[in-house]
BAVO-702745 format. One record per residue: x, y, z of N, C-alpha, C in turn; residue in one letter. Coordinates in steps of 0.1 Angstrom, whole numbers, padded with zeros to 4 digits, always signed. Layout:
% residues N
XYZXYZXYZa
...
% end
This chain:
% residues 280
-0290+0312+0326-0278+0314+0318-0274+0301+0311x
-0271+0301+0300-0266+0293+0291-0255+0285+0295x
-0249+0272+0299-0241+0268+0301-0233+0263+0286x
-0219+0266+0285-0216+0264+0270-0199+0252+0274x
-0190+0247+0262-0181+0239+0264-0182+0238+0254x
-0166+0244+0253-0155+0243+0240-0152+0233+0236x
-0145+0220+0228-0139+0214+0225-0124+0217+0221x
-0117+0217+0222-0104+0226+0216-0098+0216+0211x
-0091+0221+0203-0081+0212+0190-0070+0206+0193x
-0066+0217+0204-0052+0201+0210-0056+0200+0221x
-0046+0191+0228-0049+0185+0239-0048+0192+0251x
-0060+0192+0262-0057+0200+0270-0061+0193+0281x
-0061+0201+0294-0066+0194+0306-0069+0200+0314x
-0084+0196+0313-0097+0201+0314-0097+0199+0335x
-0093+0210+0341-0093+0206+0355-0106+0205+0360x
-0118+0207+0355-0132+0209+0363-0137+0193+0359x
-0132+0187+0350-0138+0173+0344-0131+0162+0357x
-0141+0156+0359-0139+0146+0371-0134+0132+0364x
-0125+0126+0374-0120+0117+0365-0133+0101+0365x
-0146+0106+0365-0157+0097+0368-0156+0085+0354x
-0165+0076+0354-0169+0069+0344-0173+0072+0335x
-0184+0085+0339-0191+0095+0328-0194+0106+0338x
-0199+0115+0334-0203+0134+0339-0214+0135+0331x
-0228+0133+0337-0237+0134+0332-0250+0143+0342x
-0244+0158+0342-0257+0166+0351-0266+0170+0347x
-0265+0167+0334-0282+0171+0323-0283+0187+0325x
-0290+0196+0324-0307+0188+0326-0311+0177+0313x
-0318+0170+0319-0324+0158+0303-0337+0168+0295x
-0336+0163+0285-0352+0169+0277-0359+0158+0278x
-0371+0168+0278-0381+0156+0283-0386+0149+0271x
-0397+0139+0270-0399+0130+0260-0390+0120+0255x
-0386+0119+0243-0381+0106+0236-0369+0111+0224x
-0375+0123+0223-0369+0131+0207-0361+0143+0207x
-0353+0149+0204-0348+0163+0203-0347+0163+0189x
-0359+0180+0184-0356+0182+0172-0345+0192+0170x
-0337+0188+0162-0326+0198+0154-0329+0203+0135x
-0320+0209+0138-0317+0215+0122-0305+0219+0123x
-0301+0223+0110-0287+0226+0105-0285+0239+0095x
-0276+0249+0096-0275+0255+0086-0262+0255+0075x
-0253+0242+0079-0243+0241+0073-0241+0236+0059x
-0235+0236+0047-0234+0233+0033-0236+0214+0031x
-0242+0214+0021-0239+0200+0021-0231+0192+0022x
-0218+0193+0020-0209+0187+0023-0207+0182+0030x
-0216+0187+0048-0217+0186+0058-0229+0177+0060x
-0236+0171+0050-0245+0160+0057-0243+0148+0062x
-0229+0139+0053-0222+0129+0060-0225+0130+0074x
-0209+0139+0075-0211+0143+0087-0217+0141+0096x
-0226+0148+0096-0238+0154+0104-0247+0142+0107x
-0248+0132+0096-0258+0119+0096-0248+0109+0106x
-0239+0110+0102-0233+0102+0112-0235+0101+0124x
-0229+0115+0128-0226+0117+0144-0243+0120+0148x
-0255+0122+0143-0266+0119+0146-0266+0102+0152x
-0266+0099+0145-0267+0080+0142-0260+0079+0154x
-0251+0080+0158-0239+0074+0173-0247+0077+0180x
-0257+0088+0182-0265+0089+0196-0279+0079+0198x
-0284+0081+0187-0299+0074+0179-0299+0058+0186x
-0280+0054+0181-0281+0040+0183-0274+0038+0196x
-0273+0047+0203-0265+0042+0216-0276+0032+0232x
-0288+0029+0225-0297+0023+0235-0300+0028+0245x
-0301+0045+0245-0306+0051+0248-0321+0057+0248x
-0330+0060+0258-0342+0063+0251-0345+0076+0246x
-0339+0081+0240-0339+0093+0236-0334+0094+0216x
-0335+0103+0210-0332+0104+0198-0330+0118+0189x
-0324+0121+0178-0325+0128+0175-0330+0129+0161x
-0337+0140+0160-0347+0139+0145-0347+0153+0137x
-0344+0148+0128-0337+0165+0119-0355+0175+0111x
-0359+0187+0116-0369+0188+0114-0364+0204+0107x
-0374+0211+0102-0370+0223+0097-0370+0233+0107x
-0365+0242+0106-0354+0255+0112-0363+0263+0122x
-0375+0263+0117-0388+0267+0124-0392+0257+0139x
-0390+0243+0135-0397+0235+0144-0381+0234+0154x
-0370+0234+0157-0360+0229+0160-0354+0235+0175x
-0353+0223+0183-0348+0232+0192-0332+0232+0195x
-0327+0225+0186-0311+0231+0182-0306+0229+0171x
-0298+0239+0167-0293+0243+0157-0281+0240+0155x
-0272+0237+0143-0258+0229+0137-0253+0239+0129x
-0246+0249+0132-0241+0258+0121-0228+0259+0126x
-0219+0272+0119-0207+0276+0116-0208+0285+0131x
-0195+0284+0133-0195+0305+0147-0178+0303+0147x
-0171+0312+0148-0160+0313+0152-0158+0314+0164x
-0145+0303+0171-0142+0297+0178-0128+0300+0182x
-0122+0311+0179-0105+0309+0180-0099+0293+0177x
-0097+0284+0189-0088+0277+0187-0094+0262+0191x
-0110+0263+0194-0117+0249+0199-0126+0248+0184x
-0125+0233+0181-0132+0229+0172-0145+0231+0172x
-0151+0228+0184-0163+0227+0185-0168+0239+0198x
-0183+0235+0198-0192+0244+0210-0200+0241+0215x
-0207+0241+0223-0222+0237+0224-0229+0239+0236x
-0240+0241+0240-0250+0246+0253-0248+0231+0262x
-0252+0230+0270-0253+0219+0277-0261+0216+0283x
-0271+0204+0281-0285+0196+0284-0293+0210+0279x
-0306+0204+0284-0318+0214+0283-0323+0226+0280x
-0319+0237+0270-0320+0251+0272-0327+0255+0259x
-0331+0266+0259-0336+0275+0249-0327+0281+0241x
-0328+0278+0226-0316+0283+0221-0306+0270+0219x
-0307+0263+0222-0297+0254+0221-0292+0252+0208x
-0278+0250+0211-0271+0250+0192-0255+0244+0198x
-0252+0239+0182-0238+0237+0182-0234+0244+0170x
-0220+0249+0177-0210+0257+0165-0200+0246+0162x
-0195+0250+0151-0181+0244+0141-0175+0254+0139x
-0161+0252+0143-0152+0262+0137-0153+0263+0123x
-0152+0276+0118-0154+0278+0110-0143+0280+0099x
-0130+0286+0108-0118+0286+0104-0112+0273+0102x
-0113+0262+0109-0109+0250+0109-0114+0244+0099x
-0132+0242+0095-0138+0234+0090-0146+0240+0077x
-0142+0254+0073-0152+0255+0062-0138+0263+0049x
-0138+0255+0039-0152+0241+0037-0146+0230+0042x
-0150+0221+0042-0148+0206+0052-0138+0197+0036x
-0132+0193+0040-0122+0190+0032-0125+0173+0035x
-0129+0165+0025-0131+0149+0024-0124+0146+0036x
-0108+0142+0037-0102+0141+0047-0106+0143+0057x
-0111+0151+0063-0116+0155+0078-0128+0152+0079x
-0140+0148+0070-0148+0141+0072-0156+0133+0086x
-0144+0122+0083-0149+0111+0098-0144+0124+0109x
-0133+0131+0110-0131+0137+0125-0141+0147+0127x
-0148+0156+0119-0156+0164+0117-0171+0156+0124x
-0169+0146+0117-0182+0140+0125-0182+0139+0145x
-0171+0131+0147-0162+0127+0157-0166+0144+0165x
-0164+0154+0160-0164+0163+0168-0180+0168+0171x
-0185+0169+0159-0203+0171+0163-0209+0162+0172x
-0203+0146+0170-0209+0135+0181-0204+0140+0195x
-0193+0149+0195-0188+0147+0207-0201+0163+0212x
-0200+0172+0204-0208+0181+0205-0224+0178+0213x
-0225+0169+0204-0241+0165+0206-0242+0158+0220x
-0230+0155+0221-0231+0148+0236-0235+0154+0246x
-0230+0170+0244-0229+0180+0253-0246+0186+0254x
-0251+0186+0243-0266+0187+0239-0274+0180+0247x
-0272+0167+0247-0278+0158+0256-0277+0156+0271x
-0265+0166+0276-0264+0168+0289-0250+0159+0296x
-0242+0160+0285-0231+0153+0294-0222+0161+0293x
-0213+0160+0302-0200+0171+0304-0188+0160+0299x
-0174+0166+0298-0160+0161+0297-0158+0150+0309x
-0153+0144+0304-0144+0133+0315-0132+0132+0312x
-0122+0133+0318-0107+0130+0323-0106+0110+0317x
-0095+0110+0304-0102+0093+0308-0082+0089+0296x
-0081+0078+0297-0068+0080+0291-0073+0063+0284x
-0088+0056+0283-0092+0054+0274-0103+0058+0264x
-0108+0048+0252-0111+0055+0245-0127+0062+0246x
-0129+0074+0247-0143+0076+0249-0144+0089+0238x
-0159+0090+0239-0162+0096+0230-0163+0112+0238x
-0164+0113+0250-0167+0125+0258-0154+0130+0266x
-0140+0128+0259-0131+0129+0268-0124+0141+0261x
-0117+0149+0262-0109+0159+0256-0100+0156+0250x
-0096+0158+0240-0100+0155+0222-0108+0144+0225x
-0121+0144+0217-0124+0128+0220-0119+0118+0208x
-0123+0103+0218-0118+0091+0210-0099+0092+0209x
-0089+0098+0216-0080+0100+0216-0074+0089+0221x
-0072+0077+0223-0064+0068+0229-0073+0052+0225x
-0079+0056+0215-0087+0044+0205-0077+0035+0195x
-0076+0025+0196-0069+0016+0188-0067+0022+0173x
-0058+0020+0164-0059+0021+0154-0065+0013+0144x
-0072+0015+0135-0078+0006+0126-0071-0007+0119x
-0071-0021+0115-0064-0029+0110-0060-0022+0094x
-0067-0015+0085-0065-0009+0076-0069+0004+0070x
-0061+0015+0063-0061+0020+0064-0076+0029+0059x
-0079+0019+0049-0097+0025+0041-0105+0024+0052x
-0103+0019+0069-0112+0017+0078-0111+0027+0089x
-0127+0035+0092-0123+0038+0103-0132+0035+0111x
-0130+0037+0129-0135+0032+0142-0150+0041+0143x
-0159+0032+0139-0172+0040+0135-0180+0028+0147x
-0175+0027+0158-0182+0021+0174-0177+0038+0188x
-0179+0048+0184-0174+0059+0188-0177+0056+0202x
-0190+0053+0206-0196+0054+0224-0186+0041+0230x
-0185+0041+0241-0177+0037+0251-0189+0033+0262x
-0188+0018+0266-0196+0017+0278-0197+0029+0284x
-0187+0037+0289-0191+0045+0298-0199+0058+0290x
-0193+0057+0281-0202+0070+0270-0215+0065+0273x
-0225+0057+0272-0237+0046+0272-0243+0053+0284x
-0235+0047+0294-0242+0048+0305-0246+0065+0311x
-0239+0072+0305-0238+0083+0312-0251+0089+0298x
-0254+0086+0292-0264+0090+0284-0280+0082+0294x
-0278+0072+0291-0288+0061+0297-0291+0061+0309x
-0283+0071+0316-0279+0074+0333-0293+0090+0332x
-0291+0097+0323-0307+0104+0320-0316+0103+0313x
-0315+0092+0305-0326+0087+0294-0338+0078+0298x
-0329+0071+0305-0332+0054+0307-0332+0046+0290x
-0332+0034+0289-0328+0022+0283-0335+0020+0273x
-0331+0019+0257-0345+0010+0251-0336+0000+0245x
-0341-0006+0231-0336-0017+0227-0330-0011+0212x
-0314-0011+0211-0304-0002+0206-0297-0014+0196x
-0295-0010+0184-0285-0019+0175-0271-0017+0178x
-0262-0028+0178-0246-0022+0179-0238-0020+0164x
-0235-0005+0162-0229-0007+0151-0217-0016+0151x
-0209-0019+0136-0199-0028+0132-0188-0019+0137x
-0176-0025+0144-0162-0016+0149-0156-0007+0141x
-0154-0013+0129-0149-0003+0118-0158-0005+0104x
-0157+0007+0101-0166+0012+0087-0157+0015+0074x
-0161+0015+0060-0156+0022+0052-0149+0032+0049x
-0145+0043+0053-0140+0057+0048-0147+0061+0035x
-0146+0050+0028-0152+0055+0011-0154+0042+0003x
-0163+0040-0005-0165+0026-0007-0162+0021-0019x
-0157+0010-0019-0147+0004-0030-0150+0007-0041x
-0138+0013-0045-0140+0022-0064-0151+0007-0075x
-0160+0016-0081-0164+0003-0093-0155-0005-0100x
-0155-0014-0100-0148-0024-0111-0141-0018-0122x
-0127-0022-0131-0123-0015-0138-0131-0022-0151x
-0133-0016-0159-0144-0029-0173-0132-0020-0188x
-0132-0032-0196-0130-0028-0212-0111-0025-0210x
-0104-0032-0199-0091-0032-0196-0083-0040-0209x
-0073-0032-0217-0068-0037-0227-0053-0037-0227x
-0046-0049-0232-0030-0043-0230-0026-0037-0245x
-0024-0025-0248-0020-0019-0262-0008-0013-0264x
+0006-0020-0261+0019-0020-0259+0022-0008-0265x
+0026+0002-0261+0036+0002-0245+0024+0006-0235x
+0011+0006-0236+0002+0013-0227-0008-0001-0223x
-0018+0002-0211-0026-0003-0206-0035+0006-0207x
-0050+0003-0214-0065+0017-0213-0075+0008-0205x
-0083+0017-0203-0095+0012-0198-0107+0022-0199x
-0119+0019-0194-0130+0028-0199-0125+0036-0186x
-0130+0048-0184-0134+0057-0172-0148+0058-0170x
-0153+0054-0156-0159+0053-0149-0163+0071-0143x
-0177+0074-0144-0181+0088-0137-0189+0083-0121x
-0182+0068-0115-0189+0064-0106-0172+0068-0094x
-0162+0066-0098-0153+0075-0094-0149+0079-0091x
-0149+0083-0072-0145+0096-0067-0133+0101-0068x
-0131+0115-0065-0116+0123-0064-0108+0112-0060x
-0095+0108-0062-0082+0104-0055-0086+0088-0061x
-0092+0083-0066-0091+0067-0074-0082+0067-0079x
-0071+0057-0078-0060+0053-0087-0062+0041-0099x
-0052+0042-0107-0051+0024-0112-0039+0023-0109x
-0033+0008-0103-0021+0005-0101-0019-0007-0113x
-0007-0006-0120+0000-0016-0129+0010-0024-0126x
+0008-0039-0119+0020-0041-0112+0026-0052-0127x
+0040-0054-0128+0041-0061-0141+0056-0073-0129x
+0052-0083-0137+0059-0097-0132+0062-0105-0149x
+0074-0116-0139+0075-0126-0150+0062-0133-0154x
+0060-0138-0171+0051-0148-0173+0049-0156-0162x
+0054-0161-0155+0051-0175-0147+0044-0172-0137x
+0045-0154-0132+0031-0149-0125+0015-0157-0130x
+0014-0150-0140+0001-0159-0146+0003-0172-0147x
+0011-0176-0149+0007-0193-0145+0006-0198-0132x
+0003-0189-0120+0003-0195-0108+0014-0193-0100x
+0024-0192-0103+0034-0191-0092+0039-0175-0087x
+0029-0174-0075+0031-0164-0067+0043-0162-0061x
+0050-0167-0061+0066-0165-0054+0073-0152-0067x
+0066-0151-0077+0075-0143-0087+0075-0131-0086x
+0091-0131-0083+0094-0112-0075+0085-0103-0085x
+0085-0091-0080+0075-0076-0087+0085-0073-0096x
+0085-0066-0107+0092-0061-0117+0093-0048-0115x
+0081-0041-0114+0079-0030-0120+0063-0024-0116x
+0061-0014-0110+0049-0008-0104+0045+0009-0106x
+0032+0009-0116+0030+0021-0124+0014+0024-0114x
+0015+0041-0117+0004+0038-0107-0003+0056-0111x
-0014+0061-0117-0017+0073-0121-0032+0070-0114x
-0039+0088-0117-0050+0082-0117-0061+0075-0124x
-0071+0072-0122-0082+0062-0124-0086+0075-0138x
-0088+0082-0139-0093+0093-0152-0086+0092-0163x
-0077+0091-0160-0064+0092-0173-0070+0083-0184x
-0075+0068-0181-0080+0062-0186-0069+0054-0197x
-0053+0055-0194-0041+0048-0200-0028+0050-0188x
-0021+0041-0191-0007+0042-0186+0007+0036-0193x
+0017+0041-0192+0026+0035-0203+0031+0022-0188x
+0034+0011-0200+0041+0000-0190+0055-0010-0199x
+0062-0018-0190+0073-0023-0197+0067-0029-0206x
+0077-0032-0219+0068-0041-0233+0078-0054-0231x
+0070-0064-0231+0080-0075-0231+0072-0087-0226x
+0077-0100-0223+0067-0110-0223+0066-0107-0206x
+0058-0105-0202+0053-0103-0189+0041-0104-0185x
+0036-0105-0171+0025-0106-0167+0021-0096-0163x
+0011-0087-0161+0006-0072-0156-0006-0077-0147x
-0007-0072-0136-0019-0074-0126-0024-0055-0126x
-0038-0058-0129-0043-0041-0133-0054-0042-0121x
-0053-0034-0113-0065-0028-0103-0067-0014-0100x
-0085-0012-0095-0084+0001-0092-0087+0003-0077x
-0081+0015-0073-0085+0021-0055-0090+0028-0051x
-0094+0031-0041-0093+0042-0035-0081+0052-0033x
-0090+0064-0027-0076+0067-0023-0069+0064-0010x
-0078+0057-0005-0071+0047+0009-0065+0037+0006x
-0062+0034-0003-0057+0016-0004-0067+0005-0011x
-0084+0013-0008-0088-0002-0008-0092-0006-0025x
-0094-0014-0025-0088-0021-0044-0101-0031-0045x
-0106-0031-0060-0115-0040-0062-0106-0052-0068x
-0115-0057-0075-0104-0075-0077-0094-0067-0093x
-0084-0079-0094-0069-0076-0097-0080-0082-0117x
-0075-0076-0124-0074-0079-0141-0064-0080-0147x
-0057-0095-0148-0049-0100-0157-0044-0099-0166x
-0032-0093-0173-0029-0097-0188-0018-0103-0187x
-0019-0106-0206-0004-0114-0205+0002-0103-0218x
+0019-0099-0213+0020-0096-0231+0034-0105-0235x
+0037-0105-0250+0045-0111-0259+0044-0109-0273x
% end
């Protein structure tokens, strides 16, 4: 019989989860590799490459390797779930698969992205033979996982070191050990909008070219200061702050002798370098 474990969406407490280091009864698969496949939209390969990658690199000897539908012995699709995000068999079986809610997750909406991942990793954990742990720090196998993880220094970053020593061990506890890279603590969300180029001040407006490199939600922000901004003196209060998106490819701004600082973002915050004008 199939041994299976929900993930569920809020917080719950999981009474059979021991409050151990890690919960790791397997069974393990034998060899080095578990082939999978997927039947989910693309939108879902981020995803999916990610929370692959967290196991790949956890210096464990084992791996996973994305092979076609025919060769695979688990499968990544959709199933309805009522009210758990996730699903999954646990350790070693025939048939092995993980479900996504379907209701929750399709279609997967940018924003949910990194957590969508976060839930397949936690999924795949289950794949590899580990159960829940009771833990009130941060781990990747605890109910919600990663739930008591630091917050990131900013907001275009997120905590892409998901395994937890004890997450490690309890994998490596049926793998055994090989020689494993450590990813960087925090990652991207989305990577810094291109450069803004051909930035003009054409009173009352600021243009620029539009970029098809661009994703959804890029802004340009127009901040306008006294002249003496541009000559260096940073102490000069903000005036005035215009802010549309990156497509519009114009914005109206104050007309007057001022200084305008022109950059573009994400939609997290993060901004490539600042383009100067002066008007009068």
């Amino acid at each position: 019989m199939r041994r299976l474990v929900f993930l569920v969406a809020l917080l719950i407490l999981v009474a059979a989860a021991p409050a151990h280091a890690y919960n790791a009864p397997g069974p393990r698969w034998p060899g080095d590799t578990i082939r999978y496949s997927d039947t989910m939209p693309k939108a879902w390969n981020w995803s999916i490459d990610q929370a692959v990658r967290t196991w790949n690199r956890s210096g464990a000897d084992i791996r996973f390797r994305r092979v076609p539908r025919a060769r695979a012995q688990v499968v990544i699709g959709y199933g309805n779930l009522g009210s758990a995000a996730g699903l999954a068999t646990i350790g070693r079986t025939s048939g092995a698969f993980v479900r996504i809610n379907s209701l929750l997750y399709r279609p997967l909406r940018e924003r949910d992205r990194v957590f969508a991942s976060q839930v397949l990793a936690h999924e795949l954990g289950h794949v590899l033979g580990l159960h829940h742990v009771r833990s009130n720090n941060c781990r990747l196998m605890s109910t919600p996982p990663l739930t008591y993880c630091p917050e990131p220094p900013q907001p275009w970053l997120y905590d892409c070191q998901w395994l937890s020593k004890d997450d490690i061990r309890g994998v490596v506890h049926l793998y055994g050990r090989k020689t494993g890279s450590s990813p960087r603590p925090y990652c991207l969300r989305e990577p810094r909008p291109e450069q803004l180029r051909d930035v003009l001040l054409q009173a009352p407006r600021v243009t620029w070219s539009v970029s098809k490199a661009w994703l959804p939600g890029t802004r340009v922000v127009v901040q306008t200061y006294d002249l003496s901004r541009c000559a260096g003196d940073v102490s000069t209060p903000l005036l005035a702050t215009v802010e549309v998106s990156a497509q519009r490819g114009r914005v109206r701004v104050p007309v007057g002798a001022y200084c305008y600082e022109v950059r573009v973002q994400n939609r997290y915050g993060l901004a490539n370098d600042v383009v100067v004008l002066t008007g009068g």
